[in-house]
C-alpha positions in Angstrom: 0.0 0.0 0.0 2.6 2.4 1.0 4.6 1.8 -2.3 1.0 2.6 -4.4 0.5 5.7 -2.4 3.8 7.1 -3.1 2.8 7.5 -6.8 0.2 10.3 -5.3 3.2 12.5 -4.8 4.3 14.7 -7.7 7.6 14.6 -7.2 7.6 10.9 -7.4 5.2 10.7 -10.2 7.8 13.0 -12.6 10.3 9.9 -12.4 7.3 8.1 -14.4 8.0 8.8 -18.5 4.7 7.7 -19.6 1.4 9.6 -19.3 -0.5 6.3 -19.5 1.6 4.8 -16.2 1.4 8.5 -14.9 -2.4 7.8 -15.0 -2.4 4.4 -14.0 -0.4 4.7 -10.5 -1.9 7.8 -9.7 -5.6 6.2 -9.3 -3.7 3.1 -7.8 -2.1 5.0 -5.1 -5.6 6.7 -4.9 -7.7 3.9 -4.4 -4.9 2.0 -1.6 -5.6 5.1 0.1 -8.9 4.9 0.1 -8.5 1.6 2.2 -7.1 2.9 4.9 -8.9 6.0 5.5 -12.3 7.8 6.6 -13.6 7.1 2.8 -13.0 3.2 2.8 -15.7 1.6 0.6 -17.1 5.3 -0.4 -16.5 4.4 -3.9 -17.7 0.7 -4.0 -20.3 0.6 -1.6 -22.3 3.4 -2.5 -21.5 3.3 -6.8 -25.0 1.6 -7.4 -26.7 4.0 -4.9 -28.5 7.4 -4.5 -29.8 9.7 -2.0 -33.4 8.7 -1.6 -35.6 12.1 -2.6 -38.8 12.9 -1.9 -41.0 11.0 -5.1 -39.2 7.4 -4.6 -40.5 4.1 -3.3 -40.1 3.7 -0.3 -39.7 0.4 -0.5 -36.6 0.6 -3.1 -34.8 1.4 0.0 -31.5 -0.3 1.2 -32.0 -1.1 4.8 -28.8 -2.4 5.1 -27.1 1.2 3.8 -29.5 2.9 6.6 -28.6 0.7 9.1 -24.7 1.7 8.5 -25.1 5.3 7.5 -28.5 5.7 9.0 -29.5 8.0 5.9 -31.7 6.8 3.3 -30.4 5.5 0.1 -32.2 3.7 -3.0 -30.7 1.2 -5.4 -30.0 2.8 -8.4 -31.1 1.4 -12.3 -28.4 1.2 -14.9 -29.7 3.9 -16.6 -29.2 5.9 -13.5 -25.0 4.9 -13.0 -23.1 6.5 -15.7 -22.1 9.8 -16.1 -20.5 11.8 -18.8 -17.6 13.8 -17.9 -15.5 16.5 -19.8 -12.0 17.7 -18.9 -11.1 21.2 -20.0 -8.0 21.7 -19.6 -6.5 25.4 -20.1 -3.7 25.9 -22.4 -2.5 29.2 -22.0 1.2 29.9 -21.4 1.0 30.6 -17.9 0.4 26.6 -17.0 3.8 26.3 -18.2 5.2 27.8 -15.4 7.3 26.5 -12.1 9.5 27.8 -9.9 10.9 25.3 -8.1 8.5 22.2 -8.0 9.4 19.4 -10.5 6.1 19.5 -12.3 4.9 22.5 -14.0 1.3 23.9 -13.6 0.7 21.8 -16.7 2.1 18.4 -15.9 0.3 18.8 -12.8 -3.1 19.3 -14.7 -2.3 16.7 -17.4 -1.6 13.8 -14.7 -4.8 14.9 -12.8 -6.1 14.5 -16.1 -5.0 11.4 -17.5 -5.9 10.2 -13.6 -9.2 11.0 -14.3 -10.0 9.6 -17.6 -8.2 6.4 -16.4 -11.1 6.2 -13.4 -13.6 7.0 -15.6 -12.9 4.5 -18.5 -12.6 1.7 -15.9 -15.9 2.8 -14.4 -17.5 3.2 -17.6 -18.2 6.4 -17.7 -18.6 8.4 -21.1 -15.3 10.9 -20.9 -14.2 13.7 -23.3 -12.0 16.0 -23.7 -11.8 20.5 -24.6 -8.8 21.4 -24.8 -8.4 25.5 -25.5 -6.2 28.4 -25.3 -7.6 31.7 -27.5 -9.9 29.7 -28.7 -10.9 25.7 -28.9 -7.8 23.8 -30.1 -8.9 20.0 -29.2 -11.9 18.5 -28.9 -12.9 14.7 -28.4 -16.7 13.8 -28.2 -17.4 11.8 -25.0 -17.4 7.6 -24.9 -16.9 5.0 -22.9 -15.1 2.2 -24.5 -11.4 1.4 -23.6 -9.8 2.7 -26.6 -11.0 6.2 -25.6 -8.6 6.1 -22.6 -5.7 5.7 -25.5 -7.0 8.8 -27.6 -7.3 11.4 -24.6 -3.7 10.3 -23.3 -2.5 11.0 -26.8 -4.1 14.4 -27.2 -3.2 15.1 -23.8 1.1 14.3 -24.4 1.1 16.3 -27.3 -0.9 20.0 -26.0 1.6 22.4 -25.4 0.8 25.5 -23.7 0.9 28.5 -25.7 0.4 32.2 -25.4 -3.1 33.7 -24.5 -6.3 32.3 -22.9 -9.8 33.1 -23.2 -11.1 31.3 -20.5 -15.0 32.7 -20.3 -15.2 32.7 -23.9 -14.4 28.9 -24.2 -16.7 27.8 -21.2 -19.2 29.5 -23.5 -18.5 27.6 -26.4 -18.4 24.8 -24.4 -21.9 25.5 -23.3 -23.0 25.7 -26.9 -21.6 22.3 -27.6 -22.5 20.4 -25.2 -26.0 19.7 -25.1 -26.4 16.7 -22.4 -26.2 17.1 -18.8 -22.1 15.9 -18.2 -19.9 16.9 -15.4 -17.2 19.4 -16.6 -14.0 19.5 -14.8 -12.1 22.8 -15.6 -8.4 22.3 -15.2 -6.5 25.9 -15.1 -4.6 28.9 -13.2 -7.4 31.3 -14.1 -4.7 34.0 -14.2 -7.1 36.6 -15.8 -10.1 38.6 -15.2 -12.6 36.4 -13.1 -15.8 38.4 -13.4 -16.4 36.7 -17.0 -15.1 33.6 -15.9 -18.0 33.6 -12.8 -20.5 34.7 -15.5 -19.9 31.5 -17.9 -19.9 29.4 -14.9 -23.5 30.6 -14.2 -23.9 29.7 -17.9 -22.9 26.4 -17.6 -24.9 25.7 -13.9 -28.1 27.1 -16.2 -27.4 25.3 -18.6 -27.4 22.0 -16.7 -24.2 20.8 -15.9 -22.2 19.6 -12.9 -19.1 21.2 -12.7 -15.6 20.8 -10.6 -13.3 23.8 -11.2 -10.2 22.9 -10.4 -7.7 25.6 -9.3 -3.9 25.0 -9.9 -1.5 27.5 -9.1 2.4 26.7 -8.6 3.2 26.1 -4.8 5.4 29.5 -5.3 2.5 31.8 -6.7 1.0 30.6 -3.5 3.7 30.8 -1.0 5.9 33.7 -2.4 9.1 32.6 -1.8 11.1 34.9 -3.2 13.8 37.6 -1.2 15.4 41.0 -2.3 14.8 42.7 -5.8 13.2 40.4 -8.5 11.9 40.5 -11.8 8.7 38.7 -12.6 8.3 38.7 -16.0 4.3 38.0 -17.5 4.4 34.8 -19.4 1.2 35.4 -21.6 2.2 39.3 -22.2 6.0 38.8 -22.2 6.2 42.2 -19.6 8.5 42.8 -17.1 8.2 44.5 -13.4 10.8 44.4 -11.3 9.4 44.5 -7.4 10.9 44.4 -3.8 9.8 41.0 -3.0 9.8 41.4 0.7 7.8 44.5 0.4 5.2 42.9 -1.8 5.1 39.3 -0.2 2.1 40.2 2.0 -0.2 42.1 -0.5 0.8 39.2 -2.9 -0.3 36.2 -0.5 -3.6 38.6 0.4 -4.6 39.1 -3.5 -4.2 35.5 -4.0 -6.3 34.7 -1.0 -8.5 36.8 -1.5 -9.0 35.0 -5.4 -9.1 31.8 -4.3 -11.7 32.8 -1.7 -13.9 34.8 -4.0 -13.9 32.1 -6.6 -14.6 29.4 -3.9 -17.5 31.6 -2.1 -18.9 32.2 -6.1 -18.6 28.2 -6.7 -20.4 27.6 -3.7 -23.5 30.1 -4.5 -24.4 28.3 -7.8 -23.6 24.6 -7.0 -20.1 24.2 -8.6 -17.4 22.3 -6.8 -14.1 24.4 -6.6 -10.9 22.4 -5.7 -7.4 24.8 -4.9 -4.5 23.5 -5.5 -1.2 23.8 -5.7 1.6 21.8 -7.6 3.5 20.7 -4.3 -0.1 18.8 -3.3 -0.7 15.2 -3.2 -3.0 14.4 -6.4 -5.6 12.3 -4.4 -7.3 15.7 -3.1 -8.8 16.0 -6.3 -9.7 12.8 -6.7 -11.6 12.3 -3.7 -13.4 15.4 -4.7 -14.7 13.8 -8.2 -16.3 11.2 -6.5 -17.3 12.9 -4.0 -19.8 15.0 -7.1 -20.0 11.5 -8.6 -22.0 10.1 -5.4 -23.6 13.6 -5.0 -25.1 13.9 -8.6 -27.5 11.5 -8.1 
């Protein structure tokens, strides 16, 4: 168990060269975790389950769930079990970035990624994939047969983060293409204004779907490491300021509180899931929070 779990590190899981081991050892270590913690059997005890709502029959509850959990729960139908998940993953040239961590803020997203398609796949679960900087530069229509697994790790080893992002704009278009209810997981920095990023959230919550933003910022954007006279340079922009880090470091670590906060505070008023992390963090937090909308969808 303890050699699984290591693989949840990611400064272990940059010794691994390919994406689709990446994946594999990452849910691995995941689920041996699982085992021997609080959520033991939360994914396999309560997949073929739902809250019971008012409308069921009563008598399609599982007394044996109530008598552990002492909350109602039906059995659900096949019909009922699958879900169809998108990743979105954010290509702008800021993901690119690291300081000191061995895996950029893009390695970081792709693993969590690839993770994620690998647990969906085995679970059969319809997955797809939106990849986009300025505008949409990848897209793979959702399915759930094994050979879809192959096609999202190859898209996913050959993006390269480039220049500018339109975040808002693409969650729009996203909203335009995707008709059916899914569960869209955002993977980016969201470096950039967030007002128009909030509003297509709303868009996408109207529109019907789940969605998990996750967060990712390099540990150092969060921590601020940095002493004496530096120059930061803008990787989307290209522009240069040179600042007295010491003198900056708590407005910095403020600002970026005060982001995170506002986005999470915005997530919760409208029902999405916000995850923040950083690229020093053990990738099983992220995990645990997709099944924990998986069980909560239904």
């Amino acid at each position: 168990m303890a050699g699984a779990e290591q693989y949840l590190k990611p400064e272990v899981i940059r010794t691994v060269a390919r994406l689709d081991l990446r994946a594999r050892f990452i849910v691995e270590g995941f689920l041996a975790g699982l085992h021997a913690s609080p959520y033991h059997g939360f994914s396999v005890e309560f997949s073929e389950h739902r809250r019971y709502t008012q409308g069921d029959d009563p008598k399609d509850i599982d007394w044996l769930v109530y008598a552990k959990t002492d909350r109602y729960y039906v059995k659900k139908y096949q019909a009922e079990t699958n879900i169809t998940g998108y990743l979105l993953m954010d290509l702008s040239e800021s993901m690119a970035y690291t300081y000191r961590q061995e895996l950029t803020k893009f390695d970081y997203t792709i693993c969590l990624a690839a993770a994620l398609a690998y647990l969906m796949i085995h679970q059969q679960d319809p997955v797809g994939l939106i990849a986009f900087d300025e505008k949409i530069r990848h897209s793979l229509p959702a399915h759930s047969k094994r050979t879809q697994l192959g096609n999202i790790l190859a898209l996913l080893a050959k993006a390269k983060p480039r220049g500018l992002t339109e975040v808002a704009q693409n969650l729009r278009r996203t909203a335009a293409m995707i008709r059916h209810r899914s569960l869209l997981m955002i993977f980016s920095d969201l470096l950039t204004d967030p007002d128009p990023v909030i509003e297509s959230l709303h868009l996408l919550r109207h529109a019907g779907h789940d969605v998990i933003v996750f967060h990712v910022l390099d540990e150092a954007e969060v921590s601020f490491p940095f002493d004496g006279m530096v120059d930061l340079k803008d990787p989307e922009t290209g522009e240069n300021v040179v600042i007295d880090a010491a003198g900056m470091r708590a407005d910095y670590q403020d600002a970026v509180g005060e982001l995170r906060d506002r986005y999470r505070r915005e997530c919760l008023s409208m029902g999405c899931d916000y995850v923040g992390l950083d690229t020093s963090l053990p990738f099983d937090k992220a995990l645990v929070e997709y099944l924990v909308q998986r069980r909560a969808r239904f």
